[in-house]
N, C-alpha and C positions, 0 to 999 in steps of 0.2 A: 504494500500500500504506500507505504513510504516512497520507495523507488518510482513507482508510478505517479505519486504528486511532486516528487522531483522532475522528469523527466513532461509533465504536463507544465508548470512555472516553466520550464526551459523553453519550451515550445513556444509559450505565449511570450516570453520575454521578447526570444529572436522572429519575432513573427512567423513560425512556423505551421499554423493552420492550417497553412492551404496545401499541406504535405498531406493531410490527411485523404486527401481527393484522390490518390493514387492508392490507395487501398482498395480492393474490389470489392463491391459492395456485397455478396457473397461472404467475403471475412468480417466485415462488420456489423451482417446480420446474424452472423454466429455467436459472435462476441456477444450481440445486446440478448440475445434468445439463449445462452448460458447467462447472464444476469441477471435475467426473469427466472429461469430456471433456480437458480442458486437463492435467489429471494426468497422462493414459495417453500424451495425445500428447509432454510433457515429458517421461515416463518412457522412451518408444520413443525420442525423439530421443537422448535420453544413453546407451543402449545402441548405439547406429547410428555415435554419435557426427556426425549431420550436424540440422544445423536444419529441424525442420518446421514450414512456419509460414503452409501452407496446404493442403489440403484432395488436391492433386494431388501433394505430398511423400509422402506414404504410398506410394507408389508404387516409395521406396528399395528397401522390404521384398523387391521383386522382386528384387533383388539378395542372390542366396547368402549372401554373406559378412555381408551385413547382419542379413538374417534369424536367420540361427543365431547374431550376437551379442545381437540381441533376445527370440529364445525364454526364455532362461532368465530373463529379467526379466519378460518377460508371465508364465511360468508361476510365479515368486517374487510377482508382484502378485495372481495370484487365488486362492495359496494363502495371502496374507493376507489376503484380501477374505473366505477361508473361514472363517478362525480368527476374524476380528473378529466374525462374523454366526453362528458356531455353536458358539463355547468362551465356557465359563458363567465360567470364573476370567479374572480381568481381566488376570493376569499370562502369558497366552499370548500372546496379539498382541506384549509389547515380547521373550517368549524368543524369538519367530518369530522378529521382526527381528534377535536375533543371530546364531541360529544359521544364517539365510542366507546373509551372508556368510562365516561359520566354515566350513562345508559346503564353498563355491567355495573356499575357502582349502585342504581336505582334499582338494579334487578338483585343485587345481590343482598340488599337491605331488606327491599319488599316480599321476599323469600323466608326473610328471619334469620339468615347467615350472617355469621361476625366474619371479619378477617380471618380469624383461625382458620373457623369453618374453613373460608374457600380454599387457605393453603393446606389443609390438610385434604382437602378433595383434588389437588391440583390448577387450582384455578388460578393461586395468586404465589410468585416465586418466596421459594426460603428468606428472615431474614439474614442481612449480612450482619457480622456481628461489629461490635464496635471497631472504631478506627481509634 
């Protein structure tokens, strides 16, 4: 990561952008379709809470408990994916992202769940311990 925001400041320093036009558009839709890919499978991993980190891990899903703590992240990730690609005001994508968690917040109160609760069902990460 490092390396790559070094070498991007380089680029833009020397006016190097328009280097990027000789890449085949082929290799850059590879590139951005592993991004998307690596997104959703980070995303599923932190709701499951277990590492995917290859191709036969998806396979958690088949597990109950897993799945239903992953649905409401797959379905909060393509209802962002709606708002970026079809709201004209730029300030709905960053209300989305609050009010998803506010929502699980108001669901998880009106249920009768404390904090513990969720994190013992998986819902909400361990805490970190002091610093």
């Amino acid at each position: 990561t490092a390396c790559l925001g070094a070498v991007l400041i380089m680029m833009g320093k020397f006016r190097l952008a328009d280097a990027v036009a000789y890449l085949p558009l082929p290799v850059v839709g590879g590139y951005l379709a592993f991004i998307g890919y690596f997104c959703v499978e980070a995303g599923v991993s932190l709701c499951i809470s277990r590492p995917i980190m290859k191709p036969s891990d998806w396979s958690y899903l088949f597990d109950k408990q897993a799945l239903l703590l992953a649905i409401p992240g797959i379905i909060a990730g393509i209802l962002l994916t709606g708002v970026a690609r079809k709201c004209q005001d730029e300030a709905m994508l960053p209300i989305s992202m609050v009010v998803i968690p506010v929502v699980f917040y108001i669901v998880l109160f009106a249920c009768g769940w404390s904090i513990e609760d969720a994190r013992e069902g998986g819902w909400v990460g361990e805490t970190s311990p002091p610093v």
